[in-house]
ZAMARGU-4260 file (C-alpha; in steps of 0.2 Angstrom, whole numbers, plus 5000, padded with zeros to 4 digits):
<rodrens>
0) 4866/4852/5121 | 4864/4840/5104 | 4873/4840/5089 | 4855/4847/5080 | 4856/4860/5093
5) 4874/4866/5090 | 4872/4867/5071 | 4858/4877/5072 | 4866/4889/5084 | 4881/4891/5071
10) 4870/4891/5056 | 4861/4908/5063 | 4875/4914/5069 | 4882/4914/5053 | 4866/4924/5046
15) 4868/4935/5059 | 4883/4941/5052 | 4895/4934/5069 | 4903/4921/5059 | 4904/4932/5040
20) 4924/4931/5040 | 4935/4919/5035 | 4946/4917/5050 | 4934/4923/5062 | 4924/4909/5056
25) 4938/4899/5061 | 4940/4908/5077 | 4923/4906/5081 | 4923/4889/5080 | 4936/4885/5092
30) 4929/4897/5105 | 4911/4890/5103 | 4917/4872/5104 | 4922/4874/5122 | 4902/4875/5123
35) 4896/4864/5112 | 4894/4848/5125 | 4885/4855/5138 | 4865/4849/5140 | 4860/4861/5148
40) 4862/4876/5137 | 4846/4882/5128 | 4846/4892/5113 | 4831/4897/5107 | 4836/4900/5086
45) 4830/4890/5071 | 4837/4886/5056 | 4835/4872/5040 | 4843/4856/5041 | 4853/4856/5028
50) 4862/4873/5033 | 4864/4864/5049 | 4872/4849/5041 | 4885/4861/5034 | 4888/4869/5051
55) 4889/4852/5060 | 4902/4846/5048 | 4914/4863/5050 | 4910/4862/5069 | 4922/4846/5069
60) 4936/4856/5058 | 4930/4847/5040 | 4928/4857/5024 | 4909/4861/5019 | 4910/4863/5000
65) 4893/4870/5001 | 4897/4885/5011 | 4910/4891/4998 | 4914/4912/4999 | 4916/4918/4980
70) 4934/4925/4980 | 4933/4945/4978 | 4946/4947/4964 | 4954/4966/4961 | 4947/4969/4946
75) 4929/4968/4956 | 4934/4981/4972 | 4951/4989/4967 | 4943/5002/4953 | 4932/5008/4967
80) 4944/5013/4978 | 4956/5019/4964 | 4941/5032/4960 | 4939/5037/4979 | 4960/5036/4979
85) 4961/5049/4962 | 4948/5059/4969 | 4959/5066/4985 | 4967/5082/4985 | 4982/5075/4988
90) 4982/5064/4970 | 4973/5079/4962 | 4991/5092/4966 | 4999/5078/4959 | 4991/5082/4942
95) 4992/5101/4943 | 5010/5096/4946 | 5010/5088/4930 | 5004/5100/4919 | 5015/5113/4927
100) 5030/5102/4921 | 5023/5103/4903 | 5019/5119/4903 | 5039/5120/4909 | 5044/5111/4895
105) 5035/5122/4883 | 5042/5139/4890 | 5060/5133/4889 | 5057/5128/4869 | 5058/5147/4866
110) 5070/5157/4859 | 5084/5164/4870 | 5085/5182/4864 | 5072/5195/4857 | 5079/5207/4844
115) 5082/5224/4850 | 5076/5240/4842 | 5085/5258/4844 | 5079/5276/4840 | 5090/5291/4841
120) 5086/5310/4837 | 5100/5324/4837 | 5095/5340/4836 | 5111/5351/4832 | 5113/5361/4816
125) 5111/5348/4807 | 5099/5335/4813 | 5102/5316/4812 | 5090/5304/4813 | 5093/5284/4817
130) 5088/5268/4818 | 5093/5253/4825 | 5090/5233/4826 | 5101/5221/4834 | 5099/5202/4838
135) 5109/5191/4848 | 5112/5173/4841 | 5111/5157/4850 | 5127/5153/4847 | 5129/5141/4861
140) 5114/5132/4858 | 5106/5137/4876 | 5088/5135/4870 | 5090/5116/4865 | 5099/5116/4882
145) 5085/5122/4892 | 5071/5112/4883 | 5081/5095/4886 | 5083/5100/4905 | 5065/5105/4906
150) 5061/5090/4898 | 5071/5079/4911 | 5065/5090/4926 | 5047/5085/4920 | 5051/5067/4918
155) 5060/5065/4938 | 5045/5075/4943 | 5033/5062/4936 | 5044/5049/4943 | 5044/5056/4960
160) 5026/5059/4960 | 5022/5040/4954 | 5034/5034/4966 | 5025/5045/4978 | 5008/5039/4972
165) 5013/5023/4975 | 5017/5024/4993 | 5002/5035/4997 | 4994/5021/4989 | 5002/5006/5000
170) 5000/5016/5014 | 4981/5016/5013 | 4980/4997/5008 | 4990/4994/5024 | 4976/5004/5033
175) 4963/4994/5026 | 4971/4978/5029 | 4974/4985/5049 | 4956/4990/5048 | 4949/4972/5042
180) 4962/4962/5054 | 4955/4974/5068 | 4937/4971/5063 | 4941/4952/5065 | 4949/4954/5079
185) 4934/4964/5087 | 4923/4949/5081 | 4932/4938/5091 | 4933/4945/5107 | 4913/4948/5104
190) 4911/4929/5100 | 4925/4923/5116 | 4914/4936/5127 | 4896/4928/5122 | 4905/4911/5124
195) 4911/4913/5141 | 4895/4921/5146 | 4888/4902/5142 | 4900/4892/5151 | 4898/4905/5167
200) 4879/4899/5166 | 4886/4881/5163 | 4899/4883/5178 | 4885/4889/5190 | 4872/4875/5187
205) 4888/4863/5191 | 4891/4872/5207 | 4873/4870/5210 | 4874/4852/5209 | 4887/4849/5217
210) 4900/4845/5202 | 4911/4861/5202 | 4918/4870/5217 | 4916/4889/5222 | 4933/4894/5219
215) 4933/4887/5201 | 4916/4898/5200 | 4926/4911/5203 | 4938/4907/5191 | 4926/4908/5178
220) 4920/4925/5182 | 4939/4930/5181 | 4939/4923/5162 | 4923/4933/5158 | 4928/4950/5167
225) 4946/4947/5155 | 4935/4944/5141 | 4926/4961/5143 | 4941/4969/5145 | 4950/4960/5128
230) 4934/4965/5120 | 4935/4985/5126 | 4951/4984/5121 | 4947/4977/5101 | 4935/4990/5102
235) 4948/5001/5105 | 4959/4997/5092 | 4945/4995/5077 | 4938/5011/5082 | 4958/5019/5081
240) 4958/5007/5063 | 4942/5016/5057 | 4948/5036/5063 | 4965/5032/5052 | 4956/5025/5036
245) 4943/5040/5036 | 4958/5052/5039 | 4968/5043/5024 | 4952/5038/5011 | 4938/5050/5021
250) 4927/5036/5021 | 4929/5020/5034 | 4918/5010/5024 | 4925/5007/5007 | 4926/4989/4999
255) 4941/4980/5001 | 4945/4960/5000 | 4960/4954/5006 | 4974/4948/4993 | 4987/4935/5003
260) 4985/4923/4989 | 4990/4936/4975 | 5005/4943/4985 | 5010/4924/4987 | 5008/4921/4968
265) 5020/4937/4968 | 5033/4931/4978 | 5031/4915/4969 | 5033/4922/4950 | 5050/4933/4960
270) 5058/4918/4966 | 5056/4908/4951 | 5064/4922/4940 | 5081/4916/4931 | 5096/4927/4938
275) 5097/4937/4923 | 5082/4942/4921 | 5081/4946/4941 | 5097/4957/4939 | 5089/4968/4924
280) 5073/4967/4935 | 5080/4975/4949 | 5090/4990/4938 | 5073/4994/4930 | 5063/4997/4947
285) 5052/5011/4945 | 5061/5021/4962 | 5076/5020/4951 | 5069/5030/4937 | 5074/5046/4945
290) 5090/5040/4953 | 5094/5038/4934 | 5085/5053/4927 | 5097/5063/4941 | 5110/5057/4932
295) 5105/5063/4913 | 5103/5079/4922 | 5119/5082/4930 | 5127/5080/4912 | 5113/5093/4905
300) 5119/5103/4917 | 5136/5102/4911 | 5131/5107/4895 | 5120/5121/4901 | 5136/5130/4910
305) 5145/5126/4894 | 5131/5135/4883 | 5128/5151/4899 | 5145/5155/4896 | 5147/5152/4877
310) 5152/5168/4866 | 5133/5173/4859 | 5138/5185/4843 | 5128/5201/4841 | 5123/5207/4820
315) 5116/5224/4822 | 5111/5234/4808 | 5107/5255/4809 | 5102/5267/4796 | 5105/5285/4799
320) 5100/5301/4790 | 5109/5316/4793 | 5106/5332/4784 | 5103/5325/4767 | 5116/5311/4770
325) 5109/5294/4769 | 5121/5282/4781 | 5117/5261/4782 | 5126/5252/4794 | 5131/5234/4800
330) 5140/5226/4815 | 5146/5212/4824 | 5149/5210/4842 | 5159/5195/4850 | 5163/5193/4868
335) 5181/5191/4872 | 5183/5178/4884 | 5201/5184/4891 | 5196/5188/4909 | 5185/5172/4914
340) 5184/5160/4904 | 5172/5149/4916 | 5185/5133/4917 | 5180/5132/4937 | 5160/5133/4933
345) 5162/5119/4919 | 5175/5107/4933 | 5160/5109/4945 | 5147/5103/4933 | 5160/5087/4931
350) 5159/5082/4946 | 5142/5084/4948 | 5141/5071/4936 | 5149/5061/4945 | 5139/5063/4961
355) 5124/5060/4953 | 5132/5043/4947 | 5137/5036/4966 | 5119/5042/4972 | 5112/5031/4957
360) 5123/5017/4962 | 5120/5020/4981 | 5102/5021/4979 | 5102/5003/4969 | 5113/4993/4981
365) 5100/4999/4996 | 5084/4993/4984 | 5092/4979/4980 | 5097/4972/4997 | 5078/4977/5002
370) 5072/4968/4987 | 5083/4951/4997 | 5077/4955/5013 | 5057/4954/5006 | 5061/4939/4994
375) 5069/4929/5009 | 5057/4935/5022 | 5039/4935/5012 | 5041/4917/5007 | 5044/4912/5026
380) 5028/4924/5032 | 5018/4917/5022 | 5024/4897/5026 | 5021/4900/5042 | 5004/4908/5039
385) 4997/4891/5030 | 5004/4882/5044 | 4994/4892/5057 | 4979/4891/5046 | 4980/4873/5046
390) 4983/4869/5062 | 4971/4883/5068 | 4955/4878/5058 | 4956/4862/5059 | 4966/4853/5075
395) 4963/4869/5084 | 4942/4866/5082 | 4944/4849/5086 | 4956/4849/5101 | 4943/4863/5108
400) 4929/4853/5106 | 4939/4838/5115 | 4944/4849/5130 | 4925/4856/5133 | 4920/4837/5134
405) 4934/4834/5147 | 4929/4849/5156 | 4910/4846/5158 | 4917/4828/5162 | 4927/4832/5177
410) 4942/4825/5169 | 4950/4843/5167 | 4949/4856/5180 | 4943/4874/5177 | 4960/4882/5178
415) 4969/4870/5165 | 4952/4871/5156 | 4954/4891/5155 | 4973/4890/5153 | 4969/4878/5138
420) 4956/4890/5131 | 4969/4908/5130 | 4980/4898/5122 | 4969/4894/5108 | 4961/4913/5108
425) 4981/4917/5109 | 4984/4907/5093 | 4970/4914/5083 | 4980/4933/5088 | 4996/4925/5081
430) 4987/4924/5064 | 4980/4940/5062 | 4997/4948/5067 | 5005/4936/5054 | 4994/4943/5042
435) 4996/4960/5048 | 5015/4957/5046 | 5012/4950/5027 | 5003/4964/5023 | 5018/4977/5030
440) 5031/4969/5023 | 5024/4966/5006 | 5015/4984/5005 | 5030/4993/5012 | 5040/4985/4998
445) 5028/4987/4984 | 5027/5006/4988 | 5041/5012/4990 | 5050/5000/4976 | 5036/5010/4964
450) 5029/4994/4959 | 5011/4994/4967 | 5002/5000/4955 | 5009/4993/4940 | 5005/4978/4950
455) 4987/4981/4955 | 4982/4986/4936 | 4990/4971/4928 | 4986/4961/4941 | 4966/4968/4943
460) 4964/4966/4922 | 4970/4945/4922 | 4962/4941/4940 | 4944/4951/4934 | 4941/4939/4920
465) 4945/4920/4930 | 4933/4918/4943 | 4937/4906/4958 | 4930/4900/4974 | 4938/4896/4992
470) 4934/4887/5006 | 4922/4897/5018 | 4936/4896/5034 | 4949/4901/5022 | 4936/4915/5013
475) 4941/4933/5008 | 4934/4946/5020 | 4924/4958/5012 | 4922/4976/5022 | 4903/4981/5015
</rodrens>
C-alpha cells in the first residue's frame, strides 16, 4: 500500500467515527501501522488531499495542528449533568430533608410552657365558684436551649447531606469516567480486530507465494481468534459500564469530557500551597464541618440537661366566690431539689464533650493523612501518565510502523512480529488504567473530603469563559 493510500484510509476512518477519541486515536495508529506497508492491501475509500496530509503526518507520530479537538471545559457539560444529577430522587430527599431541619428550627423557638386554666364548682350549703390561671416560667432558659440545638442539628444535617452530595456525586463521575475508558477501550479491540483481519489476508497471499510458512499462518489466525475474544470481552465490560451509569444517572448517554488536565492543575495549586496556609486548609475541609458541629452539640447538650433539670417557678393566680364572699388569690410554686439534684446527668453531659472532641480530632488526623497519601500519590499518577502518552503516541506509532516493514521484509518472524504487536496493544491498556486509577484516586478524595463540588463550580465559572485547544492524540473524549 502507498502513503496516499494509508492516509486516506485514516482520514475516513476518522469520519467514520473509529478514530474520534483522543487516545484511541493514538491506539489506532499504532495498531494500523503494523498494516500500513503492505502493497497488496486495497481499500476502496476516498477522501481530500489535504485531510490526508494531516493523517499521513500523524501516521508517523508528528503533531497535525490542523486536526486540533476544541477542549470541552466544565462550564460547557458540567450544568447539564448537574441538572440530570439535582433531578434524582435521591438529591430531591436530600432537600425535603432540609426544609424538615427548618421547620425543626422554627418549632423549638416556641415557648416551653402554655398557661393553665382551672374551674371549680361546689355545691354545698353555700356554693363557691373558682377560677384559676397558672403559668410556669422559663426559668432555665430551656427554649433558647432547644432552638440553639435545633439550629445546630440543622447545620450537621446540611453538612452530612453535602458531604453526602458530594460523594454521590464523585461516585457517578467515576462512573462516567469507567464508561469513557470502556468505550475506548471497546474501540480499540474493534480497530486491533479489523487490523489483524488485514494482516491474516496479507499473511495468506505470502503463503501463497511462497514467502511465509503454514505454521506462521496459523499463527496469525491465533492472533485474530485472541482478538475476537479481547473484543467480546470490551464489549463485556462497556456494556457492564453503560448498565452502572443508567442505574446511577438513568441515562447512559449524558455529555461528559474528561478533566486530567484540571485535576493536575488541582494537584498543582495543592502542592504549591505555603504550610500555613495548607494547615488552616486541611482544618477547614468541608467533611470536618460536622465533626466540629458534633462538638457545639455535645456542649448544647450540656446546657440542655442543665436547663431540663433547672427549678422552673410556677405564679398562679384564683379568684373565688363563695356565698357572697369575694376571695383573690396568688401563688408561687418552686421545686425543691433536695432528693435529685441531677449532678450525674450534668457529669455525663461533660464527658460527652469531651468525646465529641477526640472523635473531631480523630476524624482530622485520618483526613489529613489521606489528604498526604493523595498529594504524594496524584502527582506520581499523573507523571507517569505523560510519560506513557509520550512514548505511546509518538515512539510507540513509529516503532509499529518499523516492525510491520521488518515483517513484510522477512527480517522479523511472525511470532516475534505478534509478540511485538501485544506489547503495544498492552501498553495502550496500561494507559487507560492509569487514567482509570487518576480518576479513582482523585474522585474518591474529592468526595469524601466534601470538596467536589465547591470545586466543580468554581472551577466550571473560570474555565467556561477561557477557551483553549489541544492536540487531536491528546484530545478530550466527548460521550454524545
Amino acid at each position: 500500500m502507498n502513503k496516499t493510500t494509508l492516509a486516506r484510509t485514516l482520514a475516513c476512518l476518522f469520519r467514520s467515527g473509529l478514530l474520534s477519541c483522543g487516545l484511541v486515536l493514538a491506539a489506532g495508529l499504532l495498531a494500523f501501522a503494523l498494516a500500513a506497508e503492505n502493497d497488496t492491501l486495497e481499500v476502496f475509500l476516498e477522501t481530500k488531499a489535504p485531510e490526508a496530509e494531516v493523517f499521513k503526518a500523524q501516521s508517523l507520530g508528528l503533531p497535525a495542528k490542523e486536526t486540533d479537538t476544541p477542549y470541552v471545559a466544565f462550564g460547557q457539560w458540567l450544568p447539564a449533568l448537574l441538572t440530570q444529577f439535582n433531578q434524582l430522587p435521591e438529591v430531591q430527599a436530600q432537600l425535603t430533608r432540609q426544609q424538615q431541619a427548618e421547620l425543626a428550627i422554627q418549632a423549638a423557638d416556641r415557648a416551653v410552657y402554655n398557661p393553665e386554666l382551672g374551674l371549680n364548682y361546689q355545691n354545698a350549703d353555700t356554693d363557691s365558684y373558682s377560677l384559676g390561671l397558672s403559668q410556669t416560667l422559663d426559668w432555665g432558659d430551656k427554649r433558647g436551649v432547644a432552638t440553639k440545638r435545633a439550629e445546630l442539628e440543622a447545620q450537621i444535617l446540611f453538612a452530612d447531606i453535602g458531604l453526602e452530595r458530594n460523594q454521590m456525586l464523585a461516585e457517578r463521575l467515576l462512573a462516567l469516567a469507567e464508561q469513557a475508558q470502556s468505550r475506548k477501550a471497546l474501540t480499540f479491540a474493534e480497530q486491533q480486530l479489523r487490523f489483524t483481519k488485514a494482516q491474516l489476508g496479507i499473511a495468506k497471499q505470502r503463503l501463497a507465494a511462497g514467502d511465509l510458512s503454514n505454521v506462521e499462518l496459523q499463527l496469525m489466525q491465533l492472533e485474530l481468534a485472541t482478538n475476537t475474544a479481547d473484543y467480546a470481552l470490551a464489549e463485556q465490560v462497556a456494556l457492564v459500564a453503560d448498565g452502572k451509569v443508567i442505574e446511577l444517572l438513568g441515562d447512559n448517554n449524558l455529555a461528559f469530557s474528561e478533566f486530567i488536565k484540571e485535576i493536575h492543575v488541582f494537584v498543582a495549586q495543592a502542592k504549591q500551597a505555603p504550610a500555613p496556609e495548607l494547615s488552616t486548609y486541611k482544618s477547614t475541609l468541608p467533611a470536618l464541618a460536622s465533626a466540629y458541629q458534633q462538638v457545639l452539640l455535645a456542649r448544647v447538650n450540656a446546657m440542655q440537661v442543665k436547663a431540663d433539670t433547672s427549678a422552673d417557678p410556677t405564679i398562679s393566680l384564683g379568684a373565688e366566690k363563695e356565698g357572697t364572699d369575694n376571695k383573690l388569690g396568688v401563688g408561687v410554686s418552686i421545686p425543691l431539689q433536695v432528693r435529685n439534684n441531677y449532678s450525674e446527668l450534668q457529669a455525663v453531659a461533660d464527658k460527652g464533650i469531651a468525646i465529641a472532641e477526640q472523635g473531631y480530632l480523630a476524624r482530622e488526623r485520618v483526613l489529613t493523612a489521606k489528604q498526604k497519601h493523595v498529594l504524594y500519590a496524584l502527582p506520581r499518577l499523573l507523571e507517569r501518565y505523560q510519560d506513557w502518552r509520550e512514548l505511546v503516541q509518538v515512539s510507540g506509532a513509529k516503532a509499529a510502523k518499523s516492525l510491520s516493514q521488518q515483517w513484510q521484509a522477512g527480517d522479523v518472524s511472525t511470532s516475534e512480529y505478534l509478540q511485538s504487536r501485544r506489547q503495544l496493544a498492552a501498553s495502550y491498556l496500561v494507559g487507560l488504567n492509569l487514567e482509570t486509577a487518576i480518576y479513582q484516586s482523585w474522585l474518591t478524595w474529592m468526595g469524601e473530603s466534601g470538596q467536589l463540588m465547591p470545586f466543580l463550580n468554581g472551577t466550571a465559572e473560570q474555565i467556561g469563559q477561557a477557551p483553549s485547544h489541544m492536540p487531536n492524540a491528546a484530545a478530550r473524549t466527548v460521550n454524545q
